[in-house]
C-alpha positions in Angstrom: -38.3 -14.1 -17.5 -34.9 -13.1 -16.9 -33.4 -10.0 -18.5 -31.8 -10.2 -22.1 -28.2 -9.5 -20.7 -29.0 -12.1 -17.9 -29.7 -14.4 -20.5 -26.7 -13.6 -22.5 -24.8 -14.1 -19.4 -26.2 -17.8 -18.8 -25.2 -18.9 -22.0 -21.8 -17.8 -22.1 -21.1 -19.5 -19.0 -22.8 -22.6 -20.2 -21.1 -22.7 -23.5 -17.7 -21.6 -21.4 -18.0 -24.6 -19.1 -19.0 -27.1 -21.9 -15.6 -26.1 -23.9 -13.5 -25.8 -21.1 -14.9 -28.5 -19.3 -14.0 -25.8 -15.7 -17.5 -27.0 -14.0 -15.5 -29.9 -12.2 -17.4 -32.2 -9.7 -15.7 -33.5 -6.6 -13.3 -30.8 -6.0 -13.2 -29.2 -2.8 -14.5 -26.1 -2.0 -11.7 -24.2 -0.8 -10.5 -24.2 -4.2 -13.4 -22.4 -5.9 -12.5 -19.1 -6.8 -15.1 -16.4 -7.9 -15.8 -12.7 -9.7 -15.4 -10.1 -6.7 -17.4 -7.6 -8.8 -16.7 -4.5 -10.5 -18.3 -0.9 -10.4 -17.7 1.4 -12.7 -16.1 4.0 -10.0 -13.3 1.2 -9.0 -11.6 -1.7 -10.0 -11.8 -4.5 -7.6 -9.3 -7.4 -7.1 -10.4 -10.4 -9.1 -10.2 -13.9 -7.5 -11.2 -14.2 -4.3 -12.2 -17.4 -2.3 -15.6 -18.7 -2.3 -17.5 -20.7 0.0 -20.4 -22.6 -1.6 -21.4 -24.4 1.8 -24.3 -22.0 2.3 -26.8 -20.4 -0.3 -24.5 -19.1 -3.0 -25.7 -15.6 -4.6 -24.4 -13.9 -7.9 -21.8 -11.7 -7.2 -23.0 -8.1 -7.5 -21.0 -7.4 -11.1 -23.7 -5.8 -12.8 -23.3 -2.4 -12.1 -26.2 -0.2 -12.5 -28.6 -3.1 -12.6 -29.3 -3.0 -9.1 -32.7 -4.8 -8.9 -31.0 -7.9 -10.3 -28.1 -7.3 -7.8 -30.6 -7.2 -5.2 -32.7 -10.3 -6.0 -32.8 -13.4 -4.3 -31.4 -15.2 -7.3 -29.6 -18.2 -5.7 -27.8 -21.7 -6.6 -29.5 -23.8 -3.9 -29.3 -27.3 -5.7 -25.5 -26.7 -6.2 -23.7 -29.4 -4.3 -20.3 -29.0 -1.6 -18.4 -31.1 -3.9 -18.3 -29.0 -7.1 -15.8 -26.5 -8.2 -17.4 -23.0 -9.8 -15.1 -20.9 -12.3 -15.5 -17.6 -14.2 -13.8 -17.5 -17.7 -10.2 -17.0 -17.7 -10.7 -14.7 -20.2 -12.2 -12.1 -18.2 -10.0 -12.2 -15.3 -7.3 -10.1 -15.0 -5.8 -10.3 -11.4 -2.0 -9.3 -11.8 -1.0 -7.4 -8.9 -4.8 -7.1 -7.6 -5.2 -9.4 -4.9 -6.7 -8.0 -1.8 -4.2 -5.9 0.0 -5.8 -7.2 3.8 -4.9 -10.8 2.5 -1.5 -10.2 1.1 -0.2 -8.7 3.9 -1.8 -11.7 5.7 0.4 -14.3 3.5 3.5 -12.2 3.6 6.2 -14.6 4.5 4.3 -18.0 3.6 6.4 -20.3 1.8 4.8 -20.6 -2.2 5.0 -24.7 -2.8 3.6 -24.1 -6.8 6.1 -25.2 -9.5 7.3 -22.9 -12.2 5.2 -24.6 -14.6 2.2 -23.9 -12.4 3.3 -20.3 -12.3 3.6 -19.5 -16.2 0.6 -20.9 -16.4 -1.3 -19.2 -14.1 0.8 -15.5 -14.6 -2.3 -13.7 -15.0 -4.6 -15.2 -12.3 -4.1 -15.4 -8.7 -4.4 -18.8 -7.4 -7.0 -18.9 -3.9 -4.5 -20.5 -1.6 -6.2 -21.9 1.2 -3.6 -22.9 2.9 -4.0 -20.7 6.2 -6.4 -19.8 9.2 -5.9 -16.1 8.0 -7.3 -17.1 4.7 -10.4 -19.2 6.2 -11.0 -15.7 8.2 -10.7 -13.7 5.4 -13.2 -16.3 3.2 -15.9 -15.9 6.2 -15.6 -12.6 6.2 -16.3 -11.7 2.8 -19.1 -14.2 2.9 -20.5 -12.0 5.8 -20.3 -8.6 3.8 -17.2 -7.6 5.9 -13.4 -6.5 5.5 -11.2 -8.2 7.8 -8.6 -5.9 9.6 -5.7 -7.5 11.3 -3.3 -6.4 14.0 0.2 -5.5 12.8 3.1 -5.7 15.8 6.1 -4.5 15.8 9.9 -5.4 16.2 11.2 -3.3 19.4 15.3 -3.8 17.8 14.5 -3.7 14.3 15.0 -0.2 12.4 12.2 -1.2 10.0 8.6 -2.0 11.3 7.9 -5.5 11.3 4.8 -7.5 11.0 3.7 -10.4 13.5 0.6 -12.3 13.1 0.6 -13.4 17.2 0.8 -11.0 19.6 4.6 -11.3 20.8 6.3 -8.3 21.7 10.0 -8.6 22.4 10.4 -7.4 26.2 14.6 -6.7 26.5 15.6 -3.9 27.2 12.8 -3.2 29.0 12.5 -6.0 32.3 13.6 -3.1 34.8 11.2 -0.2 33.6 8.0 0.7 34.7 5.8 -1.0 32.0 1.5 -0.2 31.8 0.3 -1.4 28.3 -2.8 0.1 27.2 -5.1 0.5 24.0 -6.7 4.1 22.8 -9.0 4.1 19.9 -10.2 7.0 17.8 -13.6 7.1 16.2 -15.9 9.6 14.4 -18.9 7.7 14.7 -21.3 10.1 12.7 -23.7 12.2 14.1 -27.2 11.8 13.0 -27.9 14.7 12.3 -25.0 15.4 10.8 -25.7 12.6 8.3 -29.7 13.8 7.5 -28.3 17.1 6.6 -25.5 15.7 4.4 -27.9 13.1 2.8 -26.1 13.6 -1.1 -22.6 11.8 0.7 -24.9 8.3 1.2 -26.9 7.7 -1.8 -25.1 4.9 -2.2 -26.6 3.0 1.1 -30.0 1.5 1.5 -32.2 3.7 3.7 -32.9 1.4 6.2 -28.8 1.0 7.2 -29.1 4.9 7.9 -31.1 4.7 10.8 -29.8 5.7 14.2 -31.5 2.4 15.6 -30.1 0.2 13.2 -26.5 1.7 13.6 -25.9 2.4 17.4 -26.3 -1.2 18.1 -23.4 -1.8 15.5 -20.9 0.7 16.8 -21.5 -0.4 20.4 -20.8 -4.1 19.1 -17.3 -2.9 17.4 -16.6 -1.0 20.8 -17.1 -3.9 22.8 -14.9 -6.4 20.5 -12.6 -4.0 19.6 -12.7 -3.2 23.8 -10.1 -0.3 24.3 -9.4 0.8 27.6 -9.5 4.7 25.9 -12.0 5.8 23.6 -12.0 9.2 22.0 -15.5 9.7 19.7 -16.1 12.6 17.6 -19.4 13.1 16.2 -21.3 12.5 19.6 -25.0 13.7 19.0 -25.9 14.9 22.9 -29.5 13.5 23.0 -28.2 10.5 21.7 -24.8 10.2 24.2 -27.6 11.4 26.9 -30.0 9.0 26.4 -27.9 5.7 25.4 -24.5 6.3 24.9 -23.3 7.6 27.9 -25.1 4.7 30.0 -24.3 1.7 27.2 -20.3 2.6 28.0 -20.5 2.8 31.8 -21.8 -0.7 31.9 -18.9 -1.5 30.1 -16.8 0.1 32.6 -16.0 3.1 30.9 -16.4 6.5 32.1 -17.3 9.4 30.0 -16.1 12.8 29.9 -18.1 14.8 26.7 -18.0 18.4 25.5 -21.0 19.8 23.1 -19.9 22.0 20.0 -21.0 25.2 20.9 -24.1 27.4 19.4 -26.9 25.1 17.8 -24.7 22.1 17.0 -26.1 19.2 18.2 -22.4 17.2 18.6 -19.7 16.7 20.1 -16.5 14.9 21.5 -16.5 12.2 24.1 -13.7 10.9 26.0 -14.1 7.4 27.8 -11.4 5.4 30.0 -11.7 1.9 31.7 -12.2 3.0 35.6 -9.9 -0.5 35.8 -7.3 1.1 34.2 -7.2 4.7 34.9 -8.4 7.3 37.4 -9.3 10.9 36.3 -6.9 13.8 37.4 -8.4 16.7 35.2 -10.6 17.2 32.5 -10.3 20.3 30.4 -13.0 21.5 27.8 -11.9 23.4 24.9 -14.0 26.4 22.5 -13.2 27.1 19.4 -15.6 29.7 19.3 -14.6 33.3 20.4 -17.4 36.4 20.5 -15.0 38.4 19.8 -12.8 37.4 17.0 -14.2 37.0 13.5 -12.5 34.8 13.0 -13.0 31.9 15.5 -16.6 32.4 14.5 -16.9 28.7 14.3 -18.3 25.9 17.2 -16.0 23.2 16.9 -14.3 22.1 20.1 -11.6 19.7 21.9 -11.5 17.9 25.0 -8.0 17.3 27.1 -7.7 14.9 30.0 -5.0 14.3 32.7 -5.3 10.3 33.6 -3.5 8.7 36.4 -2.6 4.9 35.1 -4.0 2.5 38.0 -0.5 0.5 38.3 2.6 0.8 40.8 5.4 2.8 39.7 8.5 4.8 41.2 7.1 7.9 40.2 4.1 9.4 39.9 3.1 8.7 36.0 0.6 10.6 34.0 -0.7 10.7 30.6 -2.6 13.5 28.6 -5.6 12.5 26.4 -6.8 15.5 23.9 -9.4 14.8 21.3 -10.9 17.3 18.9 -12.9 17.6 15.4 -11.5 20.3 13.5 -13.8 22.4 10.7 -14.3 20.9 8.0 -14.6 23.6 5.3 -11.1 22.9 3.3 -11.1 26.7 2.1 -10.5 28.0 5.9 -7.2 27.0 6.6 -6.6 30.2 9.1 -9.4 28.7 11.0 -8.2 25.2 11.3 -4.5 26.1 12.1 -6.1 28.7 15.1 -7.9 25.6 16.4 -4.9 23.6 16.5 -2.8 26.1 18.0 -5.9 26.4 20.3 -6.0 22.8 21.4 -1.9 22.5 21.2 -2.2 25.4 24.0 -4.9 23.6 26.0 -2.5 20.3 26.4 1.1 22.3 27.0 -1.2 24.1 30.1 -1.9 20.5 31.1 0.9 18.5 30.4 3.9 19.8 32.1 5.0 18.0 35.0 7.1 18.8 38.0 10.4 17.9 36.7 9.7 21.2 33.8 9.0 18.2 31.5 6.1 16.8 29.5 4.0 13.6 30.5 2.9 11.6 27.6 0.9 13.1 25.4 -1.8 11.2 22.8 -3.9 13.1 20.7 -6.9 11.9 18.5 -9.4 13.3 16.2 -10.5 14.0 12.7 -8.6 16.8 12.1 -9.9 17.0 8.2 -6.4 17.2 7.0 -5.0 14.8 4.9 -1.5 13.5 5.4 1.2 15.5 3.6 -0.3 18.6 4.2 0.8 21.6 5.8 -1.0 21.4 8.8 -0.5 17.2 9.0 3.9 18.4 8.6 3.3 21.0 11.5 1.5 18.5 13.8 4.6 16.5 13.3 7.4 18.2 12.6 6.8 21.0 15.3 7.4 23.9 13.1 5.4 25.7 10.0 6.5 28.1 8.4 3.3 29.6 6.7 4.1 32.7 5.0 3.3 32.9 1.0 0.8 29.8 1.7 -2.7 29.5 0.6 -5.8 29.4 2.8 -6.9 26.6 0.8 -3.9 24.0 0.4 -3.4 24.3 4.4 -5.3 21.0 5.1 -5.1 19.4 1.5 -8.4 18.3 1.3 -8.3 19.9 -2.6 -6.2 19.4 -5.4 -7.3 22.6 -7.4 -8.1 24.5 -4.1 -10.5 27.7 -4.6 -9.8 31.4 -3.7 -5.8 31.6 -3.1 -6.0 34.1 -0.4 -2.8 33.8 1.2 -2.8 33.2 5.1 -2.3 36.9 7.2 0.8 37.5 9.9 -0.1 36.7 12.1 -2.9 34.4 11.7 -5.0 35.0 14.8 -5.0 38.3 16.7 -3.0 38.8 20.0 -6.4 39.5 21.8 -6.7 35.1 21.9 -3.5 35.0 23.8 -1.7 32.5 22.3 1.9 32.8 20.8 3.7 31.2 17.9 5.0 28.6 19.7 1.1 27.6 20.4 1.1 28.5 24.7 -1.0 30.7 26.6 0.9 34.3 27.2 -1.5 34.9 29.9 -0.9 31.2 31.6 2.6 32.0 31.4 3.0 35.3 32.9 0.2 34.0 35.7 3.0 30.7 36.4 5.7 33.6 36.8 4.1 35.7 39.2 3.0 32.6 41.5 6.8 31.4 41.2 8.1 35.0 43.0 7.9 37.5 40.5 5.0 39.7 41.9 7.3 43.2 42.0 5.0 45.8 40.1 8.4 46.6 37.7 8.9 43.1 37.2 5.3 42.8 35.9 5.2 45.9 33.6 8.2 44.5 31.7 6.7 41.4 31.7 3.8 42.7 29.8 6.0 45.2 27.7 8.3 42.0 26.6 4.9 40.2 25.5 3.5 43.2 23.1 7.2 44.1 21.7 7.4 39.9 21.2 3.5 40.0 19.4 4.2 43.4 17.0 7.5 41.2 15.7 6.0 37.9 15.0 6.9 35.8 12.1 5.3 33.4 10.2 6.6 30.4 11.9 4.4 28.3 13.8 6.2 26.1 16.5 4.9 23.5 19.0 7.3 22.0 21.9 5.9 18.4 21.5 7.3 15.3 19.7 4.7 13.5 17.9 4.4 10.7 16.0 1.6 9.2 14.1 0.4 5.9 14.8 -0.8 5.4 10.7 2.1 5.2 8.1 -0.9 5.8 5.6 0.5 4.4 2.8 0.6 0.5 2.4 5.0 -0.3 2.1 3.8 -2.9 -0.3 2.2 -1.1 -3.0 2.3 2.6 -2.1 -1.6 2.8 -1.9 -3.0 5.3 0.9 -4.8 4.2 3.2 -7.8 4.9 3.9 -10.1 6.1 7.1 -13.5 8.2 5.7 -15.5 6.6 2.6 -18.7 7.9 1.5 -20.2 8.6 -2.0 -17.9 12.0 -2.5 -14.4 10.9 -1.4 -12.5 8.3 0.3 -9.3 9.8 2.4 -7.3 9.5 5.4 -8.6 12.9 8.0 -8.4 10.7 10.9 -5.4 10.1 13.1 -3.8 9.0 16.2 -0.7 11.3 17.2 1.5 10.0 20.1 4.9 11.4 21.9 7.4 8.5 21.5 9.8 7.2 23.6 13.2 7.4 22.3 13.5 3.7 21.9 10.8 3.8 19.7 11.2 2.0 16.3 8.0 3.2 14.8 8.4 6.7 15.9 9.3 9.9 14.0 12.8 10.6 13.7 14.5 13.6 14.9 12.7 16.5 17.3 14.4 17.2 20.9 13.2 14.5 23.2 11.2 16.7 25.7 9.0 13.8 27.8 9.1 11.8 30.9 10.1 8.7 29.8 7.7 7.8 26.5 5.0 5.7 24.5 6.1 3.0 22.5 3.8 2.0 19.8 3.5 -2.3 20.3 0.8 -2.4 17.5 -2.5 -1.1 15.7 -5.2 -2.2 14.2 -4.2 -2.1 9.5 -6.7 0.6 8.2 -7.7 -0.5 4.3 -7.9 0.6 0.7 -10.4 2.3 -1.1 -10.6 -0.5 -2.9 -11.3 -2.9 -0.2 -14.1 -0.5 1.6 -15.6 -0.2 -1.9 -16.1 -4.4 -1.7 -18.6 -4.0 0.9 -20.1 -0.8 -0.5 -18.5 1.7 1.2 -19.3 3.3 4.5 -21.9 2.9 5.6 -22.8 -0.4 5.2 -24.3 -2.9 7.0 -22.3 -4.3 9.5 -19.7 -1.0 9.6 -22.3 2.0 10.5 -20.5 5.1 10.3 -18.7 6.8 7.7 -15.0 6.2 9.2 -13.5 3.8 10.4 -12.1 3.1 14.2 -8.3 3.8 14.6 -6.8 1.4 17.3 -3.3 1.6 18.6 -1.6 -0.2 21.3 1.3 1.4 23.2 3.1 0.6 26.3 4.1 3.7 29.0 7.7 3.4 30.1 9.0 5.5 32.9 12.7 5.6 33.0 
């Protein structure tokens, strides 16, 4: 015996069909649509394609009634030929189609008639008129998202959107070109997720397990295949045991550094041997005995790779990636580590010439874009003073205890200044360039402690960075979206890169600094709320972590 409100159900449809006479035979499948489902935290997009050449289930629209949702209810006797339709009634699609597939159809010439479009004004019509849409029909059938590549116009002011991968090369035949891919993933530690068990109550046990999810975010490494991976949320028994050894038989190798104290993660760097070679690798702690307030055991990693490809000069690029603290109340914390990491790459950077190689740098930085600390990655500069602890990183709306952040932030025992540099490094680079005479150095040092006693509150950094995420969709001015659990869905994750000047996607403005440049040639479209909430969030069963991978393509140019 079915239950009352399935009951109910049936005979509305029955009666629906019979009146409306919608239960065609002899139509072809493409043109079914169906019900994409609605929960009561989020309103889904409406008509989507169905595919009714397999074992059809009932779209999970029933909300709390999830031992219906979960039955193996099915329409087995329902033939390839027949058309299925929902009650117009109860569809109201205007402006909700899936964001994934109207980016997909941008540009595809609409052959309906302006009768068919009055009369269809408040429904999306399924037009299966592309391979796109076929990939974005499998996919849903398979419990998946799609995400698609989106390329871009080198002489166009405006980003542009190709669906094959065609990169204009003018401009650019008698340049040193080495194209390369860099993804960043938090990939959820597990312990991380047993001790935060309250975020995933929305996920069936079983799709928590660490054996049921490393074999899914090895399979998105392999088909997403960069030839850089930077992973946050590394467990060390875990990257001992199988991670590490699963990646060098891709031809990767691994760099990692452990958070320190009794945290049981970390941050792992990986390159194709094929495509790079190792100069340096730099670890970098957070933690400091002796300042209270680095109390914390997050960490960064910063590496020096030497492309494998012939060039004029001798071309470099700087990989950093890092997990900043989480706790959105501790601002002063946060903007210490970045000024810690920012430090770590300017010590590492700097080539011969006085300038910068190309710098990339990854992470979740648990900021959200907009925010102070997102502007001052960005824009180089921060002027802090007057600003609350708890709005640095943005994570809260109504943000808790409005202790405003001290002058300077960090003591002048950590030796970093306000422009984010070693003092020490820098007095050390002097002395080694000539300037060893004993009056010289007492100066020095004198110059350094008169410079700390007048700091201000302005925060600079000497690098030009752009991120590869506009994290808002152009079309519809809906964020983007990189972390989903049960508690929040947000962008913290990001892909920072120092553009060429050439570069159309780049940030505008800041002193170009670099040796030669990145240009961004395309990346991998992050998704909505909306569409991560389709597949039940993260985690779910094909995507096993809690964020999603950030991929970005970019070519190194040496002028």
């Amino acid at each position: 015996m079915l239950p009352r409100h399935v009951q109910r159900l049936g005979r509305d449809w029955i009666a629906h069909w019979n009146g409306s006479q919608i239960f065609a035979s002899n139509s072809p499948v493409s043109n079914c649509m169906r019900w994409a489902g609605y929960y009561p935290w989020a309103s889904f997009p409406l008509p989507v394609p169905a595919d009714f050449s397999a074992n059809w289930r009932l779209p999970p629209f029933f909300g709390p009634w999830r031992q219906f949702q979960n039955s193996n209810w099915q329409l087995d006797n329902f033939a390839q030929s027949s058309c299925f339709h929902l009650p117009n009634p109860s569809m109201k699609s205007e402006g909700e189609e899936p964001l994934t597939k109207k980016r997909r159809l941008s540009g595809q010439h609409d052959t309906s008639t302006p009768e068919e479009e009055a009369n269809f004004s408040n429904q999306k019509e399924a037009l299966c008129l592309s391979v796109a849409q076929n990939e974005e029909k499998h996919s849903r059938k398979k419990g998946t998202v799609k995400r698609h590549w989106e390329y871009f116009c080198q002489h166009s002011r405006t980003m542009k959107i190709f669906e094959n991968k065609e990169i204009d090369q003018s401009n650019t035949e008698n340049e040193a070109k080495f194209d390369f891919t860099v993804m960043s993933y938090n990939i959820l530690s597990q312990n991380l997720l047993d001790d935060n068990s309250h975020l995933y109550k929305h996920c069936r046990e079983h799709l928590l397990i660490w054996t049921y999810r490393f074999p899914n975010i090895l399979q998105e490494i392999k088909q997403l295949d960069a030839d850089v991976l930077c992973l946050q949320e590394v467990q060390e028994d875990h990257y001992r045991t199988e991670i590490k050894s699963s990646l060098e038989s891709l031809g990767y190798h691994c760099e990692y550094k452990m958070r320190t104290g009794r945290k049981p993660d970390g941050c792992a760097i990986c390159f194709k041997t094929s495509k790079f070679s190792l100069i340096s690798s730099n670890p970098v702690e957070f933690f400091r005995r002796d300042i209270p307030l680095l109390d914390r055991d997050n960490v960064g990693l910063v590496l020096l790779l030497q492309p494998r490809f012939h060039c004029k000069t001798n071309a470099a690029i700087c990989i950093a990636n890092t997990h900043l603290l989480y706790n959105p109340r501790r601002g002063d914390i946060k903007l210490t580590q970045l000024a810690m990491l920012l430090a770590e790459i300017a010590n590492v950077a700097p080539q011969k010439d006085g300038t910068f190689c190309p710098i990339i740098i990854c992470g979740d930085f648990n900021s959200v874009p907009g925010s102070p600390l997102y502007r001052f990655i960005k824009e180089g500069k921060l002027n802090y003073e007057g600003l609350a602890i708890g709005k640095v990183s943005g994570q809260e709306r109504f943000p808790r205890g409005q202790r405003i952040l001290p002058i300077p932030i960090w003591p002048k025992k950590l030796g970093i200044s306000q422009n984010c540099v070693y003092e020490i490094k820098q007095q050390q680079k002097e002395e080694n360039a000539g300037e060893k005479l004993e009056a010289a150095k007492v100066d020095n040092t004198q110059e350094i402690v008169i410079a700390s006693e007048k700091l201000s509150s302005k925060l600079q950094h000497h690098f030009k960075l752009s991120s590869v995420y506009s994290h808002y969709f152009p079309e519809t001015g809906v964020p983007e979206v990189t972390t989903c659990h049960s508690r929040s869905a947000v962008t913290v994750d990001y892909i920072f890169y120092s553009a060429a000047n050439d570069d159309t996607a780049a940030q505008p403005g800041a002193e170009d600094s670099f040796h030669g440049g990145l240009k961004l040639l395309g990346r991998l479209a992050l998704l909505t709320e909306k569409d991560l909430w389709t597949v039940n969030g993260l985690p779910n069963e094909n995507n096993s972590s809690d964020h999603l991978p950030l991929l970005a393509e970019f070519r190194l140019i040496e002028r």
